[in-house]
N, C-alpha and C positions, 0 to 999 in steps of 0.2 A: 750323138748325145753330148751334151754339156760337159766340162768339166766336173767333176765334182769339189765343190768346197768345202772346208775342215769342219764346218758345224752342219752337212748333210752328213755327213760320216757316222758318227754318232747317233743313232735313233732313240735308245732306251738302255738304261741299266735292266740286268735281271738279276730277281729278287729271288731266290730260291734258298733250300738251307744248304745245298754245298756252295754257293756261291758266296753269303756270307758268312761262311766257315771259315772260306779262304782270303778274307778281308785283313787276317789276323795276317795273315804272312805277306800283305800289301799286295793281293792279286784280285782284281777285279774283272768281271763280266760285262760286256754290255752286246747290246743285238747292234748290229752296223750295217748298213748300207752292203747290197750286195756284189757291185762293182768295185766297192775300195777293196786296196789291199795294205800289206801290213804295215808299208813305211806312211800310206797315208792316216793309218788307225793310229801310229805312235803321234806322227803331227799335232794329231785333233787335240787326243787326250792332253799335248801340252800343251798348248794354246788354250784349249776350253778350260782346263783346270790347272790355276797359276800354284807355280811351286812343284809342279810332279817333274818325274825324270821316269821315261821308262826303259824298262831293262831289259825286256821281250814282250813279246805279244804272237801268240796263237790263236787261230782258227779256225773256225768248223761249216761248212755247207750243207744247211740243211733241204732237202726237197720236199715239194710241196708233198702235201696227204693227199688220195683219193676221197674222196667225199660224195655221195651222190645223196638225195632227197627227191622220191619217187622214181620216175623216169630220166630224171634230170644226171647226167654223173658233170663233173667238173676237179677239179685242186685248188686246193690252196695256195699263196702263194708261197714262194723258194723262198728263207729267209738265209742271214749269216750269222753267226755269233762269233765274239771274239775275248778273247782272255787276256787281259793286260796284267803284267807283273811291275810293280814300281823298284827302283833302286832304292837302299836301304838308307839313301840320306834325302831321300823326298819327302815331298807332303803328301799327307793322305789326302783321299779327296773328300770335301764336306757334301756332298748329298747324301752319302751314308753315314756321315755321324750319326745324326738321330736312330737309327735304325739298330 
């Protein structure tokens, strides 16, 4: 497999209400690529969003569900999520201003 670069890393913020709970304390969620790991998660987040500085970042693997529809079984797919903490002299990041 390819390399991974800093802007496949990043798939999607999740929008949930613990998630921007914990906006207040400058800690953000996003789903990521499930080959990165965490020195490449911190990377992304400062290159793709100018002015952060991150402080830690956690992670969670999650496994696909069972699924089946008639006869049929199958899964979903595995995704990862990951919890980014900002240092307290960064920027927040603007995609969740509005929100």
């Amino acid at each position: 497999m390819a390399a991974i670069q800093y802007y496949d890393v990043i798939l999607k913020p999740v929008l949930t209400e613990k998630s921007m709970a914990g906006m207040g304390e400058k800690k953000y969620t996003f789903l990521v690529h499930t080959d990165a790991n965490k020195t490449q998660i911190k990377e992304a987040v400062e290159k793709m969003f100018a002015g952060t500085k991150v402080k830690r970042v956690n992670t969670v693997n999650y496994d696909g569900k069972s699924k089946r529809r008639g006869a049929t079984a199958g899964k979903t797919a595995a995704t990862k999520k990951a919890v980014v903490w900002l240092t307290e002299d960064s920027k927040d990041i603007e995609i969740f201003a509005g929100l």
